[in-house]
N, C-alpha and C positions, 0 to 999 in steps of 0.2 A: 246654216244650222241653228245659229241663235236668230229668234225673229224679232225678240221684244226687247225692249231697254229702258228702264223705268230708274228715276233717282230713289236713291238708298241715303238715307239721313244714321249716320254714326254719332250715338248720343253717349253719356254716362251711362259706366254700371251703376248697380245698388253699393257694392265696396267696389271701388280702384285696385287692380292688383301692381304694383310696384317692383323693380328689381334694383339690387346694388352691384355698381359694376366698378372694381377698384374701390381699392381703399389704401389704411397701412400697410393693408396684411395681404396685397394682389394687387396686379396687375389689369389692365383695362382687356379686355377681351370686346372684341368686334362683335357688330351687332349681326352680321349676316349668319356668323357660327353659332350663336344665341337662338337666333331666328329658328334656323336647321334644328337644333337641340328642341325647343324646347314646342316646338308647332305653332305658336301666335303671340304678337307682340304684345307688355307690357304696356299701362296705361301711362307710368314713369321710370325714365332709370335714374337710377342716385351715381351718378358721380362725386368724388369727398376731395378737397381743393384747401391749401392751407393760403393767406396771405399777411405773410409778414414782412414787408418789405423796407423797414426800417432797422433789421439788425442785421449783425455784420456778417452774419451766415447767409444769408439772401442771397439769391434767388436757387441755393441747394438746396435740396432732399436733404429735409435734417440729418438723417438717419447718414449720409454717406457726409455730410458738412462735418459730423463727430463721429465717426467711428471709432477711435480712441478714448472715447468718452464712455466712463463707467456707467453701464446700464443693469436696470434690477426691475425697469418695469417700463412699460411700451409707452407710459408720457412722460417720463424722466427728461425728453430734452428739452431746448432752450424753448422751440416752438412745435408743434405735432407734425409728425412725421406723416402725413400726406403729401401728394404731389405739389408744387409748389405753383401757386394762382400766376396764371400770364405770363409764365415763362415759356420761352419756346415753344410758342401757340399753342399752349394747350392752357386751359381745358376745350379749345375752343372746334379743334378737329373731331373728337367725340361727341360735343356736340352736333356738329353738323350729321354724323354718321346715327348717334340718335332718333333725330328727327327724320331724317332720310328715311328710318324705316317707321315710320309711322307712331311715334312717342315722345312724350313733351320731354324735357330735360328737367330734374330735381338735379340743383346744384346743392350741394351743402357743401360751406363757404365758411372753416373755422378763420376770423379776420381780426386783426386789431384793433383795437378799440380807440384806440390814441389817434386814427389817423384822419384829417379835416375834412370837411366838406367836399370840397375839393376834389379829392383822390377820390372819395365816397361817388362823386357825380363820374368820373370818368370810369370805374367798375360799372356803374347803371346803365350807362351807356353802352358796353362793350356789348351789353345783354337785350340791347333792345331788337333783336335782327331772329333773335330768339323761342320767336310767339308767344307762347300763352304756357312758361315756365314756369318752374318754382325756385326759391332760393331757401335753401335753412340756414340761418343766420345764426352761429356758435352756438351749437349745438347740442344738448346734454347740459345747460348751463344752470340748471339746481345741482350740480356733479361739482367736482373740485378735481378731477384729473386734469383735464382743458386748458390750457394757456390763458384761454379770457378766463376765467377762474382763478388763473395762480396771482396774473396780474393786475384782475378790475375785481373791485367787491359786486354780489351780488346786484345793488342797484346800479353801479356802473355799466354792469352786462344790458342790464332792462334797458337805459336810460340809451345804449349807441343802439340798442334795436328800433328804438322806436325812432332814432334820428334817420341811422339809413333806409328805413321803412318808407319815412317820407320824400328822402331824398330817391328813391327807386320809383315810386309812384309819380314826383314830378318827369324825372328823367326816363323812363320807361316802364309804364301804369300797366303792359302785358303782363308784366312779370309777378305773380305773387308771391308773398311771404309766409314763411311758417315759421309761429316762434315753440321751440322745442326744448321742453325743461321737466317739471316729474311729475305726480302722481298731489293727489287728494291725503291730505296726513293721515294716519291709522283713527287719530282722534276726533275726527273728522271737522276739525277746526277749521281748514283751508289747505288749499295750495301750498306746495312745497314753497317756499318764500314769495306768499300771497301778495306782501305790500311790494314788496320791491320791483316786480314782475307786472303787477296788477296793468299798467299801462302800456306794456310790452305784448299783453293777453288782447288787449283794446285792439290797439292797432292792426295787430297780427290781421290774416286772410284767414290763415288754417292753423290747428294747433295742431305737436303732436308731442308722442313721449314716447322711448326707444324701450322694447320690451325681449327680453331674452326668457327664456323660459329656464335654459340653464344656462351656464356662461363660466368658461375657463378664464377669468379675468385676468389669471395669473401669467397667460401664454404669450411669449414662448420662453419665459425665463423661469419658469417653472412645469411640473407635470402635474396632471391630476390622476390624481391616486384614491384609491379609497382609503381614508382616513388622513388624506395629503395634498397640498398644492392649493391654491386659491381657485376655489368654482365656488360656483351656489345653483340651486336650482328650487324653481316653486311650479306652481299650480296654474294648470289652465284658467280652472273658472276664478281662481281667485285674479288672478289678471286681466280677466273679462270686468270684473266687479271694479277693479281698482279703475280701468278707462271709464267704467260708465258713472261712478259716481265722482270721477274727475271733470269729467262733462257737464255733468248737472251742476256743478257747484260753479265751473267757469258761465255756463249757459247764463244760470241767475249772475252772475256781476257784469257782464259783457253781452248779454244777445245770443243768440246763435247763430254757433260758426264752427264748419265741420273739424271734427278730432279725426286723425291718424295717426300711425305706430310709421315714423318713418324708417325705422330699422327692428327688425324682427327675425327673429329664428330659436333654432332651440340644437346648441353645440355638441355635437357629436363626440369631441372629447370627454365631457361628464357621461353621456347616456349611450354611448357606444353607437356603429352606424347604423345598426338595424332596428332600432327603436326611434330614433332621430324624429323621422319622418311623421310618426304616427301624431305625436303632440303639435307639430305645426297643423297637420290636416283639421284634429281637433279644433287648437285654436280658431280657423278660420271658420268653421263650421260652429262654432259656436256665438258669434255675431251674426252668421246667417239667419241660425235657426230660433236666434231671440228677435227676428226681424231690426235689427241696429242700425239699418240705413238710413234714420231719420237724425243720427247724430254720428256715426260712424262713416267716414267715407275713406279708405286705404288703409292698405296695410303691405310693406315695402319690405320683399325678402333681403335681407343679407348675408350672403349675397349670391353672385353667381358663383365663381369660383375663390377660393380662398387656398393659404399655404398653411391653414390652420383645417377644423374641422367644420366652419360657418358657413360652409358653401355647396352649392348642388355639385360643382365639383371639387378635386382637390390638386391644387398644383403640383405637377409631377416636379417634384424637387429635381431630380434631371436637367427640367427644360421647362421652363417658365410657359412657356408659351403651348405645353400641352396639359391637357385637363385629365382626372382620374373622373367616374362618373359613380355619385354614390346614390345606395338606394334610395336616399332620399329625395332625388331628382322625378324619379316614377310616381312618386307619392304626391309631390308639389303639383304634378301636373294635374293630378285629380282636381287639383283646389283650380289650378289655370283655366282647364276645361269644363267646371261648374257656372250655370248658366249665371249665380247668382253675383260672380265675380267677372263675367264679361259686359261686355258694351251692349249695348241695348240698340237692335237696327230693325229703322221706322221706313216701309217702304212708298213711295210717293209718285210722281205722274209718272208718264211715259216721257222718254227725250229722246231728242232727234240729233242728228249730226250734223257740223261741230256742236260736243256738248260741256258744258260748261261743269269744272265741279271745283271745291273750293276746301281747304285743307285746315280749320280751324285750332284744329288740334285731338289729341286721341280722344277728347270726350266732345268734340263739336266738327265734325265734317261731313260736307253732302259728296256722293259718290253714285254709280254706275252698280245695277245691278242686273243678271241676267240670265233668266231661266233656260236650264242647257236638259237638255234629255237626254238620257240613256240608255243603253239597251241594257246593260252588266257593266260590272268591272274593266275599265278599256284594257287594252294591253300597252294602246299610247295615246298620252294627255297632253296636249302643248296649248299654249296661248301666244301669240303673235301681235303686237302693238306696232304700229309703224311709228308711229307719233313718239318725240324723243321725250319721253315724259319719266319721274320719278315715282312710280305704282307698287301700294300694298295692295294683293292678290291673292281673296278669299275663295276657296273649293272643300267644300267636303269637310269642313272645320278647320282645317289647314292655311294658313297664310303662306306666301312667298312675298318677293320684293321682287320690282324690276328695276336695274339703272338704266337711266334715260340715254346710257352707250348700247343698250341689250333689246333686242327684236323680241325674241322666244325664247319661254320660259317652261318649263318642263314640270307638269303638274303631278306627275304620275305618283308622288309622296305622300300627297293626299288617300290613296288608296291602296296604300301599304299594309297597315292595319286597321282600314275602315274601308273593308271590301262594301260594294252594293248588293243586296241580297235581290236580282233580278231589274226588272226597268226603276226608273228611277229620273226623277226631274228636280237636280240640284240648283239651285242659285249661286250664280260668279260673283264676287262683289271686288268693286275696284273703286280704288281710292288714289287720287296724285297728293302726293308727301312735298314738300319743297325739294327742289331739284338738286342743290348745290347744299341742303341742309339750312338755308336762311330765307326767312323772307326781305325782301328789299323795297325799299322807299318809290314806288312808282308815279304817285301824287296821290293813288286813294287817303280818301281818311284813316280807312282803317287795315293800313298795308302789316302793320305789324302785330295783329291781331289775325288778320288771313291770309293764307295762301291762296292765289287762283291761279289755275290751270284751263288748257281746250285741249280735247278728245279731238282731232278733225275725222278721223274716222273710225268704225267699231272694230273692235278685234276681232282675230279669225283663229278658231279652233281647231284642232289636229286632232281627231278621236277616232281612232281605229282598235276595232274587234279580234283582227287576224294577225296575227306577224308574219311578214316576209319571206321567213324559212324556217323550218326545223332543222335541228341535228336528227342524224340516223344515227 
């Protein structure tokens, strides 16, 4: 059925679309359910990871280490109440399940700052198996909620960023950094603590600065009420202005080097759920449409689900582990499914079997592509891979996943609500992910920068017009 098979180059979009998965306020949700939800993968997902392993609450969830402890506001405790770095492998299984379907890992990584060399080099290391990652290094740190804020002054913060900065680049150079701190002053003098930061700004890979549009800060120890409770809320374009004349001012002291919003949304609590949606669509649509790709690259929902109102879905208090789906999820995919915010794919020669394809990362991999013909809408779609390989599996705009345990994969979701209106000659595109979620040291030079895989042989498709039987 398929005759031709030609390599497919997976580059960067013009913005990165970003997801957060866990946090204070949720639970991690799997990438397969994600997947299912939302039709195509994420250029990063934000995992949020605390490590403080020199106090005497270590290696607990703060939040459960002091339950007894008088709270009036979600960074009251000793250290943030994120999942706790390295303990009982994690963050390290998300990780791999991550990458597995085709997304680099953004770790953000609130850390202490007090802790040597040392320990700094074996964190680096843990990340090197990782690919071509990201780490936000204390996060929000023009803020004063943060641990490294309560406990290091402002240049203390700058001064361990740019230590571990370096020590990550010796110890694993995949991995880049983003230093994350505020906005350009109103007075347009500098940067939110210009000098202190200035060489934190240097170092850095990527800048970025977390942007809400409205925000129940106050939650969950307070409500937001009209005329009550701790929120705020502002303005789209004023928010577009604030990153771009943030940009400009770092660009002239440091070079260029791309800005993002590693955490963004706009909380349902302040604006109720059926408006939610409308002000993120805007936001993203308004760096598109000022063409901002030349200093703009991401922008990272927060999150998928939440036990608050910051999430496409909402933890059923119930049962942690099922999701509510708000309308703002319908709306976000507008922005997922705009060409301006996907991956850009470049098609290239014909290949022959075995073919070779190689897994760089969501903005850098070469892959299999393969013009399929159709008569109509099938009534059954399968793809069948022999080869035990780990594959992101494009149709129809649709992705799936295959695990390298799993033969056939059942397409037909693709044309669920994106019938073919008569014949039609779609492109398959197939991509191998690392297997186990790591790359591994094989002697290449550049193993932990790529994945590579072999295709031995092409897939075989399952496309039928008729079904089997009718009911009477």
């Amino acid at each position: 059925m398929a005759e031709k098979y030609n390599k497919v180059h997976m580059g960067e979009a013009k913005c990165g679309l970003d997801l957060g998965d866990g946090s204070e306020r949720a639970e991690y949700v799997c990438q397969d359910y994600i997947l299912h939800k939302l039709g195509r993968p994420h250029r990063c997902v934000n995992i949020m990871y605390t490590y403080y392993p020199k106090d005497a609450q270590w290696p607990k969830r703060i939040s459960e280490a002091c339950k007894n402890m008088e709270i009036s506001f979600q960074w009251d405790y000793p250290y943030d109440d994120y999942f706790p770095y390295d303990a009982q492998g994690e963050p390290f299984e998300q990780m791999r399940d991550i990458r597995r379907h085709g997304q680099d890992v953004l770790l953000t990584l609130t850390i202490d700052c007090s802790l040597d060399d040392e320990e700094l080099r074996r964190v680096a290391r843990q990340l090197k198996p990782f690919g071509r990652m990201r780490i936000r290094i204390n996060h929000e740190c023009a803020g004063s909620w943060f641990t490294h804020n309560k406990r290091f002054s402002y240049k203390e913060v700058g001064e361990f960023f740019v230590r571990f900065h370096n020590i990550i680049k010796e110890e694993a150079p995949n991995v880049s950094t983003i230093f994350c701190a505020g906005f350009l002053k109103e007075d347009g003098s500098g940067v939110e603590y210009e000098e202190e930061f200035l060489e934190a700004y240097k170092a850095a890979d990527i800048w970025s600065a977390d942007c809400y549009l409205a925000l129940h800060y106050g939650w969950p120890y307070d409500v937001a009420e009209a005329g009550g409770g701790q929120y705020k809320c502002d303005s789209v374009d004023g928010y577009y202005h604030k990153f771009e004349n943030t940009a400009k001012r770092l660009i002239s002291l440091c070079g260029k080097k791309p800005m993002t919003t590693a955490e963004f949304n706009t909380d349902g609590d302040v604006t109720g759920a059926f408006v939610q949606g409308e002000s993120v669509v805007r936001f993203a649509r308004v760096f598109r449409d000022n063409h901002a790709e030349d200093w703009f690259k991401g922008i990272s929902m927060y999150q998928f689900r939440d036990r608050g109102r910051l999430g496409l879905e909402i933890e059923d208090p119930n049962n942690r582990a099922v999701g509510i789906e708000q309308p703002m999820l319908a709306e976000y995919k507008e922005v997922l499914h705009d060409p301006y915010f996907m991956p850009e794919m470049t098609s290239g020669e014909e290949v022959q079997f075995p073919a070779a394809l190689r897994w760089g990362g969501a903005e850098d991999a070469d892959g299999i592509e393969i013009p399929v013909a159709f008569e109509k809408t099938p009534e059954f779609c399968e793809i069948t891979v022999e080869d035990k390989l780990a594959l992101m599996i494009e149709i129809n705009g649709r992705w799936f996943y295959k695990d390298p345990e799993v033969k056939t994969i059942d397409l037909m979701s693709a044309f669920y609500q994106n019938k073919l209106a008569g014949r039609q000659t779609l492109v398959v595109r197939l991509f191998a992910t690392p297997a186990d979620g790591e790359n591994h040291d094989d002697g290449t030079a550049d193993w932990n920068y790529n994945y590579r895989a072999e295709m031995k042989n092409p897939p075989v498709f399952r496309i039928r017009y008729e079904v089997p039987g009718k009911v009477g």
